[in-house]
C-alpha positions in Angstrom: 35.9 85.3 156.4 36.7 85.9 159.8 40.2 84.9 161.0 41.8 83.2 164.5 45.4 84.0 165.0 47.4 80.5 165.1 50.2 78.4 163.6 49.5 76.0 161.1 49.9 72.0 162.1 51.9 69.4 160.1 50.0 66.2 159.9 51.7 63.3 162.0 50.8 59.9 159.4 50.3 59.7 156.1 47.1 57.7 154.7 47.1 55.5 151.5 44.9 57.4 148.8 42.0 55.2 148.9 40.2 53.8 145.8 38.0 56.2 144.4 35.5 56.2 141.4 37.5 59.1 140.5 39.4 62.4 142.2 36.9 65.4 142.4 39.3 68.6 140.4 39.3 71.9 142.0 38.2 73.5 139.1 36.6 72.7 135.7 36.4 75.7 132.9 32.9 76.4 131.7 34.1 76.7 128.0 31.7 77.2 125.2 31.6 73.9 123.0 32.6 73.6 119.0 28.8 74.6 117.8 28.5 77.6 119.9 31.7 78.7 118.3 30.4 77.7 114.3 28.0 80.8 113.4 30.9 82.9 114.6 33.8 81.1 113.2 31.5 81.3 109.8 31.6 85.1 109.8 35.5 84.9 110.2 35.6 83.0 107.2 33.3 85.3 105.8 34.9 88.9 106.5 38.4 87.3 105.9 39.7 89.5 108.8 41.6 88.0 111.9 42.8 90.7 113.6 43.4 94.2 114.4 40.0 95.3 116.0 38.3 93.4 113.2 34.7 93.2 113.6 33.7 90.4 115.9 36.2 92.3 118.4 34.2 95.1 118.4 31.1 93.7 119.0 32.5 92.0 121.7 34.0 94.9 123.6 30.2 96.6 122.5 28.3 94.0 124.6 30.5 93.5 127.1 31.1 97.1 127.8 26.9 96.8 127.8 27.2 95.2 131.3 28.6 98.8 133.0 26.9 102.1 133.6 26.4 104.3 130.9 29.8 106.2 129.8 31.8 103.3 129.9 33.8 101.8 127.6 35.7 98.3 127.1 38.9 97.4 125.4 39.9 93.9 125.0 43.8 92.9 125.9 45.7 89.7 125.2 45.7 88.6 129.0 44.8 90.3 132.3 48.6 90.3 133.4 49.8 92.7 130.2 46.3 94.5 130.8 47.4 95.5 134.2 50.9 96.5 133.1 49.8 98.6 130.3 46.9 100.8 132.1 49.8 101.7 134.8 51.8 102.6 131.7 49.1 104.5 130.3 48.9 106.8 133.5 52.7 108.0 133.1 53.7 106.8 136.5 57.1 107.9 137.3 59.6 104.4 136.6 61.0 103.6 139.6 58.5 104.5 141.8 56.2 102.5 144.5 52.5 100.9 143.4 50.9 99.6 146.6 49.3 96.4 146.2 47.9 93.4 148.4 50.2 90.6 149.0 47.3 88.6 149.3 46.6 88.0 145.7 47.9 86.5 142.5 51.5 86.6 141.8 50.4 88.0 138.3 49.4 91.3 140.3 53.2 92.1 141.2 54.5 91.0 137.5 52.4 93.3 136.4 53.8 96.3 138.2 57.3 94.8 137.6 56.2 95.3 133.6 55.5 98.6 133.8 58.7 99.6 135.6 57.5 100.5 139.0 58.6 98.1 142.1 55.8 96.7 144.4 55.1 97.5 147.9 52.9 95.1 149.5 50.9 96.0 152.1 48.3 94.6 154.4 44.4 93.6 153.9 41.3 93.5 156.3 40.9 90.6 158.2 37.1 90.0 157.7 36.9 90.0 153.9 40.6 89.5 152.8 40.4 93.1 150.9 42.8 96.0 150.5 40.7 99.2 151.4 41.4 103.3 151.2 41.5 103.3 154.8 43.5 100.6 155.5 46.5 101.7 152.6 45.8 105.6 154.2 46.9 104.3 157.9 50.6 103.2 156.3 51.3 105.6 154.1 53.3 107.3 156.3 55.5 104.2 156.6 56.0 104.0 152.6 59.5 102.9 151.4 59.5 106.0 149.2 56.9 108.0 146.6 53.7 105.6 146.4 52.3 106.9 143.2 49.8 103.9 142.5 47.9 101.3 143.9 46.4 97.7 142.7 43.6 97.1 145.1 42.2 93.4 145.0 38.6 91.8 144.2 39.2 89.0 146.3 38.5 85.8 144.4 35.9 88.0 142.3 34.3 89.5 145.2 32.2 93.3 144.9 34.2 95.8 146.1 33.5 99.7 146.7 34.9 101.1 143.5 33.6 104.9 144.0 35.9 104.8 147.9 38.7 103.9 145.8 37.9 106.7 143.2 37.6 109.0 146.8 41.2 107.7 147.9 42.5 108.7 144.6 40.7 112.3 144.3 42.1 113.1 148.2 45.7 111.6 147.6 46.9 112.0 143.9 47.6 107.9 144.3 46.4 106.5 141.0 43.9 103.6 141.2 43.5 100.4 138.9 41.4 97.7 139.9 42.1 93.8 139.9 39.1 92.6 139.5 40.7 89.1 137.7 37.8 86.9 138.7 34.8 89.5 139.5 33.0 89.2 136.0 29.8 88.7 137.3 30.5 91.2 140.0 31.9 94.4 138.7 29.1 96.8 136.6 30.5 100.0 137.4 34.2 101.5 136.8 35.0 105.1 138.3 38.4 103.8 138.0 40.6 101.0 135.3 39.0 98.0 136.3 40.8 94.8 134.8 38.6 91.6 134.6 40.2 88.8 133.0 39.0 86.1 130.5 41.3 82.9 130.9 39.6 80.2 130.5 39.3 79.2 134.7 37.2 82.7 134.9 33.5 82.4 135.2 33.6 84.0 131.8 36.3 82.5 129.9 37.5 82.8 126.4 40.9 80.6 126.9 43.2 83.7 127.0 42.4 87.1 127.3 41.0 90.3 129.5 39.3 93.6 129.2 39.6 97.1 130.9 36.5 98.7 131.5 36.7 102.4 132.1 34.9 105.9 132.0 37.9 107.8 131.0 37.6 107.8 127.1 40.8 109.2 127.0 42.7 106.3 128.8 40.9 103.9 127.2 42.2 105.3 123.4 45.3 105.5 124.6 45.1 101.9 126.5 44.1 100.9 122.7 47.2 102.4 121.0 49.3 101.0 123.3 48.1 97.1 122.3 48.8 98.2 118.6 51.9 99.3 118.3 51.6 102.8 119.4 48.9 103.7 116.2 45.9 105.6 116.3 44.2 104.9 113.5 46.9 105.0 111.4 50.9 103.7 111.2 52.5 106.5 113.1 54.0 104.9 116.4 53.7 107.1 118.8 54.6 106.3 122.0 55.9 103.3 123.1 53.9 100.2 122.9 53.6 96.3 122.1 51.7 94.2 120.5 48.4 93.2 123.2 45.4 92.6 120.9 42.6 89.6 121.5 42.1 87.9 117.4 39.0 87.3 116.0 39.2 84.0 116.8 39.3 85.1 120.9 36.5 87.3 120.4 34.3 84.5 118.8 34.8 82.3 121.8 33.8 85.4 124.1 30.6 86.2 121.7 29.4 82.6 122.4 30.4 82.9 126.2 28.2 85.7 126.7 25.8 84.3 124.7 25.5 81.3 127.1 26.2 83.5 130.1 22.7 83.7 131.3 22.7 79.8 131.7 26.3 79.5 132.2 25.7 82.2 135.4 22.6 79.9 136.3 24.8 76.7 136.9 27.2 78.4 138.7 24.4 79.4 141.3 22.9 76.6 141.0 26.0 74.7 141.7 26.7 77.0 144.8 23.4 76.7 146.0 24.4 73.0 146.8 27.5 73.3 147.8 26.3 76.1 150.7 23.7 73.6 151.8 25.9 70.9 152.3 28.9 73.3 154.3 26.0 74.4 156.3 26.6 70.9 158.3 30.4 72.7 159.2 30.1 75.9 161.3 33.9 76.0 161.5 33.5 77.0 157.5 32.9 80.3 156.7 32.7 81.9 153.1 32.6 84.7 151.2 29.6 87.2 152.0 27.1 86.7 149.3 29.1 84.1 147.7 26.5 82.0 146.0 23.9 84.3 146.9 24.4 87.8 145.1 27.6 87.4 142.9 29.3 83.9 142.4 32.8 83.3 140.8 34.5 80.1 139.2 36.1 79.5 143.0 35.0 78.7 146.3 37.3 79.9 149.2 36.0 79.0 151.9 37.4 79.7 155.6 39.3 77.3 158.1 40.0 77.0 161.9 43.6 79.3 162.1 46.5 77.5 160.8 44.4 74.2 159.1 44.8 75.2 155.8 48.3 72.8 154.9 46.6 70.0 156.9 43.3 70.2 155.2 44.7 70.3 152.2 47.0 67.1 152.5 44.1 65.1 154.3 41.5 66.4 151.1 44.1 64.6 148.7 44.4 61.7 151.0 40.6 61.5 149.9 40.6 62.1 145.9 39.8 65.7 146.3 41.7 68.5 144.7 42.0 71.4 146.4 44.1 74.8 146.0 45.7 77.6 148.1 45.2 79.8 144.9 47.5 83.1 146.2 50.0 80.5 148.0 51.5 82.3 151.2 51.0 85.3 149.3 53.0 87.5 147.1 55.9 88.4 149.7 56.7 84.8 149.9 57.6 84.1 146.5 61.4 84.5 145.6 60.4 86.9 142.6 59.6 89.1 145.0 61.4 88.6 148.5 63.7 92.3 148.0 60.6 94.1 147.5 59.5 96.4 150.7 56.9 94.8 152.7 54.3 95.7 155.6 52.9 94.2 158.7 51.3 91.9 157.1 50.1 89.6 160.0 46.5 89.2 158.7 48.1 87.7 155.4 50.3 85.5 156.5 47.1 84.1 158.6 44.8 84.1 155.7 47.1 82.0 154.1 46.7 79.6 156.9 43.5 79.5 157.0 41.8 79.1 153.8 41.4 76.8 151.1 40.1 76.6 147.7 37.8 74.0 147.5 36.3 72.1 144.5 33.9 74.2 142.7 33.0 74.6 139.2 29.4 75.1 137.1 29.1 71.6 136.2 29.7 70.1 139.7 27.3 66.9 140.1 25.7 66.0 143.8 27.8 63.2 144.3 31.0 65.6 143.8 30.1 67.8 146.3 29.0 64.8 149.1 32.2 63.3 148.8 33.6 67.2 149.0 31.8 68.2 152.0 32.3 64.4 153.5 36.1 65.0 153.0 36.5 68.3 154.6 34.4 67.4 157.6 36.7 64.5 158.1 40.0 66.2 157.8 38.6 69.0 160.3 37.7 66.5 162.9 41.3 65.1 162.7 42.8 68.7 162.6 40.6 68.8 165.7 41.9 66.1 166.9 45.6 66.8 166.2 45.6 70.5 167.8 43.8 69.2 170.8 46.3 66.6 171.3 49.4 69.2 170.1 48.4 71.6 173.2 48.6 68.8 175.8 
């Protein structure tokens, strides 16, 4: 998405909501349904085991590590917030210390660093795709608060990133590298470095609670393990310090029938998006994601906006029934959690958060839904229009 420096406009009236045959949600979860869930559920009953890496866990973390290159391997992790904080545990980072990471993402990002005892540094992304790169992080280094000893780049809103120039960055600087890749299920195949994909039920892929780390480093990946049981390795010898992060049998069932209804379940999605690109088509002022739609989809659609209409959009898109959502807010620096942490130049944040908007989008998304959608947001940008044109007068 390409990005116009600006302020963003407060709307001068208020409109009554009109009546509507219903609102149109941002967001609907894909869930498997009750059946899909039986045959598994039966073998529960079956085996009589819930938990602990029982046997419908394994065979999940089997298929799903399936989907990556050959060498890989999968563990499974209550949520993707713990699975971020315990794979920056698992690398010994020094407590205390700095993890660079994107203010534009997910609040659950800097909680996650927070867990694990390191303090979060946020730092600028790239204005055309929204995305933290190794050249980018490499240009302020020099202007660090202190030793930088990690880094949590972002797959923004699920999109592919360039895993093997982040497995570069870390080779050349020592900076240790885990991937949030919260919403890139159907986008992420290859992990040179901890990639964290998570499974809550508003993923593409969702399982109600949950996540996975996908990684080719056997070693971490054991040790990853031991650390969601207790500190045991195959025994009931603590050794190290741990918790208590494993998925149940019962989470693992809902992921077997997810990925057994993936193929289709991707298929609507696409579908879906198909539509919804056709109809923003109409509205060059909206940009999305590259290959949104086209070569990966997510569970989202962020699209672009004029600079600054994000607020306004939003408000007018309510006025009209249709949900929307500014899913990273005004980004992580804004949130009082974490207003004393050290932060960047972070000028192209502060406008993305202007500027986009999380539009309704979800697999089972009807034509009607996204006409009044599309309708709606070409209404509210003719009146930002309007509004800006009238504001610079």
């Amino acid at each position: 998405m390409s990005l116009v420096k600006g302020v963003p406009l407060t709307r001068r009236r208020e409109r009554a909501v009109p009546e509507l045959a219903g609102k149109v949600p941002v967001s609907t979860p894909a869930m498997p349904r009750a059946a899909d869930l039986l045959p598994y559920l039966e073998r529960i009953d079956s085996a009589g085991w819930y938990s602990n890496f029982g046997p419908l866990v394994v065979e999940f973390e089997a298929r799903l590590s399936q989907r990556f290159e050959a060498g890989t391997q999968v563990v499974t992790i209550a949520n993707g917030t713990i699975a971020l904080s315990l794979v920056l545990q698992a690398l010994e980072l020094p407590a205390g210390a700095y993890c660079a990471v994107p203010s534009w993402t997910f609040v659950a990002t800097a909680h996650a660093i927070r867990m694990a005892g390191l303090k979060p540094w946020f730092v600028d992304v790239e204005p055309v795709n929204g995305a933290l790169t190794p050249e980018g992080l490499s240009a302020c280094l020099l202007d660090a608060p202190g030793p930088v000893v990690g880094v949590i780049p972002v797959a923004v809103m699920g999109q592919p990133m360039d895993l093997s120039a982040w497995q570069g960055f870390e080779s050349r600087t020592g900076i240790r590298v885990v991937i949030d890749a919260a919403a890139g299920f159907d986008a992420v195949i290859e992990a040179p470095v901890p990639v964290m994909v998570s499974l809550h039920a508003t993923k593409s892929l969702g399982i109600g609670e949950g996540a996975f780390v996908a990684c080719r480093d056997g070693d971490l990946i054991r040790k990853l393990r031991a650390i969601t049981n207790f500190g045991f390795m195959g025994d009931r010898i603590s050794r190290q310090e741990a918790t208590n992060a494993k998925l149940s049998e019962y989470s693992a069932a809902v992921g077997l029938a997810a990925l057994d209804m993936w193929p289709s379940t991707r298929l609507r999605y696409m579908n879906a998006a198909r539509m919804l690109r056709i109809g923003l088509s109409a509205l060059p002022v909206v940009a999305l994601q590259e290959g949104w739609g086209l070569d990966w989809v997510s569970s989202t659609c962020v699209v672009g906006l004029p600079s600054g209409a994000s607020e306004f959009v939003e408000a007018e898109l309510a006025d009209q029934g249709i949900d929307s959502r500014r899913w990273w807010g005004l980004g992580c620096h804004r949130a009082p959690a974490f207003q004393n942490f050290p932060a960047g130049d972070l000028r192209v944040t502060e406008a993305l958060a202007a500027s986009t908007l999380g539009i309704p989008f979800f697999a089972s998304m009807e034509p009607d839904q996204i006409n009044r959608t599309v309708n709606a947001l070409s209404g509210a940008l003719h009146r930002f229009e309007v509004m800006r044109k009238g504001s610079s007068k």
